[in-house]
N, C-alpha and C positions, 0 to 999 in steps of 0.2 A: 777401777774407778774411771768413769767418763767424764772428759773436760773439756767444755768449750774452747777451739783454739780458733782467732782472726790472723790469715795470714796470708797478704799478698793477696787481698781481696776475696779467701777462698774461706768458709766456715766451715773446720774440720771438728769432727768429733775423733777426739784420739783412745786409739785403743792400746794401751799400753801391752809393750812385751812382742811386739812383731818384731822381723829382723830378713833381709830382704835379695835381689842380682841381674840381664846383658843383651846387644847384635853383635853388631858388627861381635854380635852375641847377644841379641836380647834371647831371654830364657821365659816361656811362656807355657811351657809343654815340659811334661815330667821328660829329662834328660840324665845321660850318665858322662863317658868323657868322651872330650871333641875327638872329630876325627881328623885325619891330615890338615884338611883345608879347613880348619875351624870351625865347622858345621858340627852342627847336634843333632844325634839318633834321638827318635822318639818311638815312645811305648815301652812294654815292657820287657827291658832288656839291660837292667842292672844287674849285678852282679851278681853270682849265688851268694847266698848268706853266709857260706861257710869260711868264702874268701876272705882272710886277714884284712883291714882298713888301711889303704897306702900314709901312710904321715901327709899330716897337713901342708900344702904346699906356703912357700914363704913367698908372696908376690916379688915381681922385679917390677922397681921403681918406671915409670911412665912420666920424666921431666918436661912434656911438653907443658905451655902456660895455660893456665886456666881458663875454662868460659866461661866469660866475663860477664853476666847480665846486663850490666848496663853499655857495653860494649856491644849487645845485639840487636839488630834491626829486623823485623819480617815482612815477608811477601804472599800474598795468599796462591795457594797452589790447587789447580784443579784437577782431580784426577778419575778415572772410572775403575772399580773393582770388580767380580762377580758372585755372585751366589752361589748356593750349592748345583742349582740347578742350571745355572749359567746365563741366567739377566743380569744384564746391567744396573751396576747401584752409582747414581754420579755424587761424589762429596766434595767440600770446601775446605780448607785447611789453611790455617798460618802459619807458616815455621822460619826456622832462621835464612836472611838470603842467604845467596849462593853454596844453602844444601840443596844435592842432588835425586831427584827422583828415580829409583830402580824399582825393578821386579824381577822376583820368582815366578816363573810359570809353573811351578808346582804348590804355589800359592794363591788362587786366583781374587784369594779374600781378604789381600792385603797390598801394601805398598810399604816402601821403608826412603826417607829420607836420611842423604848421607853429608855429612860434613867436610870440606874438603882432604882432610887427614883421614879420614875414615875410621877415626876412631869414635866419635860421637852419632848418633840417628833417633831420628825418631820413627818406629813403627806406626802404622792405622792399618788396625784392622776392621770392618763393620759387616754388615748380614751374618751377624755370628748363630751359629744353630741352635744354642739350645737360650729358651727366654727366660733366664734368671736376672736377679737385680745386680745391681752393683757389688754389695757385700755378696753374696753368695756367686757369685763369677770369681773374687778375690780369696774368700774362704777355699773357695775349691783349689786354686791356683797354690797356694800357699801350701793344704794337704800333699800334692803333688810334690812341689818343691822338695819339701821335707823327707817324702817318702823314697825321692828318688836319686836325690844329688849325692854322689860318692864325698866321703869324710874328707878328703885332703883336695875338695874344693875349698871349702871352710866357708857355705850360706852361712851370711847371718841377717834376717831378719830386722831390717829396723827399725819401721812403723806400719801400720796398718790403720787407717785413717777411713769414717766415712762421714760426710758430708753433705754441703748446698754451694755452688757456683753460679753465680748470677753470668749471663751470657747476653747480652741486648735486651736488656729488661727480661727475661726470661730467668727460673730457676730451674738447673742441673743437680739432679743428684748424685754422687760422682765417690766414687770409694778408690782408695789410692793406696799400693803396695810398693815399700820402696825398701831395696837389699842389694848386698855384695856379694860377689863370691869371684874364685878364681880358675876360671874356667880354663884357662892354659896357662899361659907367666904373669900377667898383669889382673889386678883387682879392678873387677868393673863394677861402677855403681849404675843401680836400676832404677828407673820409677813407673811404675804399672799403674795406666789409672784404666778406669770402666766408668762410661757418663752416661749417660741416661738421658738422648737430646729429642726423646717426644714426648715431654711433660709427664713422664709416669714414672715407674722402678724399675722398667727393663731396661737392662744395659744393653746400646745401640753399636755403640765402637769400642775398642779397645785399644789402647795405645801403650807403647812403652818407650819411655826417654832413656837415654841409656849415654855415657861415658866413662873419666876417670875419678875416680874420687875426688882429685883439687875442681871437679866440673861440678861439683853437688850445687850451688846459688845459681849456675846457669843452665843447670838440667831445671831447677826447680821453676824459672823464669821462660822456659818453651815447653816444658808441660801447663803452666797455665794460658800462654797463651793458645796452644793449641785445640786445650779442652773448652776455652770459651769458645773460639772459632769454626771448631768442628761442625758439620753440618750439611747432611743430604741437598743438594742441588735439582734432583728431578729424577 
């Protein structure tokens, strides 16, 4: 059953029974377990099927205080990414001050801003290659998840949302994946959105808000702002 939800300005349609996960672990690409440096292998390279499922891990508590929504102020951040083919894409962004801008150079399609504990970021990624909408960019992502996250991470799915975001008088279509897991000691909560910011159904960027669970009210308050803000410069 689908239900209108208003919330925080954003019109979601909720799709019941999702269940969802990380940077400083964001998890975006079918993945198995990190390696030394906290980094995730991608592609396929889980486990053989015959291997026993290690026990579910029991998170270790993560006491730092919570991000506060209304304790957040943003700064608009300019930054360039590149294509597959290696032009330049310039975009706009709001995120919390004094997070910091890095890069992968094995990423040229993305950026991650970091918070100064380094446990909260938010990813952008845009010039994504294949031109699916919103929900079928998050449908896919989710198939992945499931297919490939080892049992004693313990993903759990916890909505799958798709919607309209009003952005400057403009409307965003904008589908939203949001999940836990425990990719090393600590439970990180996720939120994947994919927005759609040239008036049509192709999703243009993808982002993903990422910290600790006590951060869920202020991951939820720089994923909207971000997703209104987002937007190609030239």
């Amino acid at each position: 059953m689908k239900t209108a939800v208003l919330a925080s300005g954003v019109v979601l349609v909720a799709v019941i029974g999702g269940v969802g996960g990380y940077v400083v672990g964001d998890l975006t690409e079918p993945t198995t377990t990190a390696n030394a440096n906290g980094t995730y292998p991608t592609g396929d390279d889980s486990p053989p099927a015959t291997d026993p499922p290690l026990p579910r891990k029991t998170p270790e508590p993560n006491t730092l205080a919570a991000l506060e929504a209304d304790e957040l102020s943003f700064r608009t951040q300019n930054f360039t990414i590149h294509d597959e083919s290696g032009a330049p894409v310039r975009l706009s962004i709001r995120v919390p001050r004094g997070w910091q801008l890095t890069r992968d150079p094995k990423m040229p399609r993305e950026v991650k801003f970091l918070d100064p504990e380094r446990e909260r970021a938010v990813r952008v990624e845009s010039a994504l290659p294949d031109q699916l909408s919103p929900t079928d960019s998050m449908n896919k992502l989710v198939a992945g998840l499931k297919s490939s996250q080892p049992y004693e991470n313990d993903l759990k799915i916890l909505s799958q949302t798709d919607g309209q975001l009003e952005a400057n008088g403009e409307v965003r279509t904008v589908s939203t994946l949001v999940y836990t897991f425990i990719p090393i000691k600590t439970l990180r909560h996720v939120i994947v959105r994919w927005v759609a910011t040239g008036g049509d159904d192709v999703a243009t960027v993808e982002m993903s808000i990422t910290g600790l669970p006590q951060d869920a009210a202020g991951l939820n308050a720089v994923a909207l702002e971000a997703s209104r803000s987002v937007r190609e410069t030239g």
